[in-house]
C-alpha positions as CSV (number, residue, x, y, z in Angstrom):
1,X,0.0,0.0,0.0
2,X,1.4,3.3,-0.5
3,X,1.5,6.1,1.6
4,X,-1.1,7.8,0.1
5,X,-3.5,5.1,0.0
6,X,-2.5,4.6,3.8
7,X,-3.7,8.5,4.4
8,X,-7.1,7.6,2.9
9,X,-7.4,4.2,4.3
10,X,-11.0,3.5,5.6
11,X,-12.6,5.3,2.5
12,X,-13.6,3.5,-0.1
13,X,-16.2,6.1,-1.7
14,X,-17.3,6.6,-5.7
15,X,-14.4,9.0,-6.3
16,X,-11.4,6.9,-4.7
17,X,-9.2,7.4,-7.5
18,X,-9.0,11.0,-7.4
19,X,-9.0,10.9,-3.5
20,X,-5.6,8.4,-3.9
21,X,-4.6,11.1,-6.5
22,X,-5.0,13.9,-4.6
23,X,-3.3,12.1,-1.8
24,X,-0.4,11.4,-3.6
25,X,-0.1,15.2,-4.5
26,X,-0.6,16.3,-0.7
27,X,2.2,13.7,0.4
28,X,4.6,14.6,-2.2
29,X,4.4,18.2,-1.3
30,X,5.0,17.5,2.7
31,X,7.7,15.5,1.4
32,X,9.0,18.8,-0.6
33,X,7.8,21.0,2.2
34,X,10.3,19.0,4.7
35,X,13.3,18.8,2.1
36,X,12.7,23.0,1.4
37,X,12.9,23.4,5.1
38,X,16.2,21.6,5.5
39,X,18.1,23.5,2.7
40,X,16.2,26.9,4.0
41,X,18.2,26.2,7.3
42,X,21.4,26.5,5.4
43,X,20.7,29.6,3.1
44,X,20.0,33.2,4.0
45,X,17.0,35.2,3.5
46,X,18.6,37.6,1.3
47,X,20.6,37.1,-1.6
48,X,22.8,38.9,-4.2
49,X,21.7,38.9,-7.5
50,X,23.3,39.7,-10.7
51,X,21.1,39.0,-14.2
52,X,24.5,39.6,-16.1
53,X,22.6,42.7,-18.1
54,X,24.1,45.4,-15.9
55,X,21.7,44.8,-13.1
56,X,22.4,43.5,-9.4
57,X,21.9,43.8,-6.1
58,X,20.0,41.8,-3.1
59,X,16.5,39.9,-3.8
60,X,14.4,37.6,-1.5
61,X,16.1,34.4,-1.8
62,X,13.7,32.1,-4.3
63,X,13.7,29.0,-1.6
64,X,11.8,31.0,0.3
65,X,9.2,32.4,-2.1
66,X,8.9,28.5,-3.5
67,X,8.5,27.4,0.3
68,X,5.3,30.0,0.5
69,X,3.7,29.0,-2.8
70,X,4.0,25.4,-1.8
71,X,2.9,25.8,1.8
72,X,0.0,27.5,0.3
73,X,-0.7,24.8,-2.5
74,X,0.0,22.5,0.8
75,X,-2.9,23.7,2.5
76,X,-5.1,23.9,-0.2
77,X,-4.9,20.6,-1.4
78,X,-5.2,19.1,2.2
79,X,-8.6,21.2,2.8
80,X,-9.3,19.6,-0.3
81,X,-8.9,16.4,0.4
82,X,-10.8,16.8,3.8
83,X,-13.9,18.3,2.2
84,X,-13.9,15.3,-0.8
85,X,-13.8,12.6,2.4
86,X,-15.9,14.1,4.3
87,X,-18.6,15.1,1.5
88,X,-18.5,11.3,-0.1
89,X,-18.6,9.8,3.4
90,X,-15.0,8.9,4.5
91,X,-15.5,7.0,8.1
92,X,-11.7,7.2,10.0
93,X,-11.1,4.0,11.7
94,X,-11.7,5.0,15.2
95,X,-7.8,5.0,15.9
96,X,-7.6,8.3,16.7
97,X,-3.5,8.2,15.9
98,X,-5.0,7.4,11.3
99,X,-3.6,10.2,9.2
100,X,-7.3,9.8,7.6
101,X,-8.9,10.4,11.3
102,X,-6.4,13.8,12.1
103,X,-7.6,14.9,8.3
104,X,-11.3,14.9,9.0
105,X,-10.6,16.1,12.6
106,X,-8.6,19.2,11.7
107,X,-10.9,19.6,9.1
108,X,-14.2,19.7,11.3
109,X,-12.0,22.1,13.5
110,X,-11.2,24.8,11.2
């Protein structure tokens, strides 16, 4: 089974295709989201630039912009996802510690 048919475990609805889909999106981006985060440790915020056209200077490193975008994306897709499983009937195994059971929850909660 792969991890994002592990998130969406316990749902077996008319649209589980595009649910494992959208699953695999929303795991390859944490996995993105974690990697950016590492290298963003090692970088600075600001950076020197210089387009080779006569122009330089300092610019928000692009790491950081990328991280944003994704974190955005990120959250987008999970909400997503929580509002396809809870709309076509996703029922969490009642282990409360599911990634499919913290989806709905945080979902209800925001």
């Amino acid at each position: 089974m792969t991890e994002a048919e592990q998130l969406v475990a316990g749902y077996d609805g008319p649209l589980r295709s595009q649910v494992i889909e959208l699953a695999e999106n929303v795991v390859f981006m944490a996995h993105k989201l974690k990697e950016t985060r590492e290298s963003m440790g090692k970088t600075p915020l600001i950076v020197r630039y210089d387009n080779g056209g006569g122009q330089s200077g300092y610019r928000e490193n692009p790491v950081f912009k990328a991280y944003n975008q994704l974190m955005a994306d990120y959250r987008k897709s999970m909400q997503q996802l929580a509002d396809l499983l809870q709309t076509y009937g996703a029922r969490p195994q009642s282990d409360e510690s599911t990634p499919l059971f913290r989806i709905l929850r945080e979902a209800k909660s925001a």
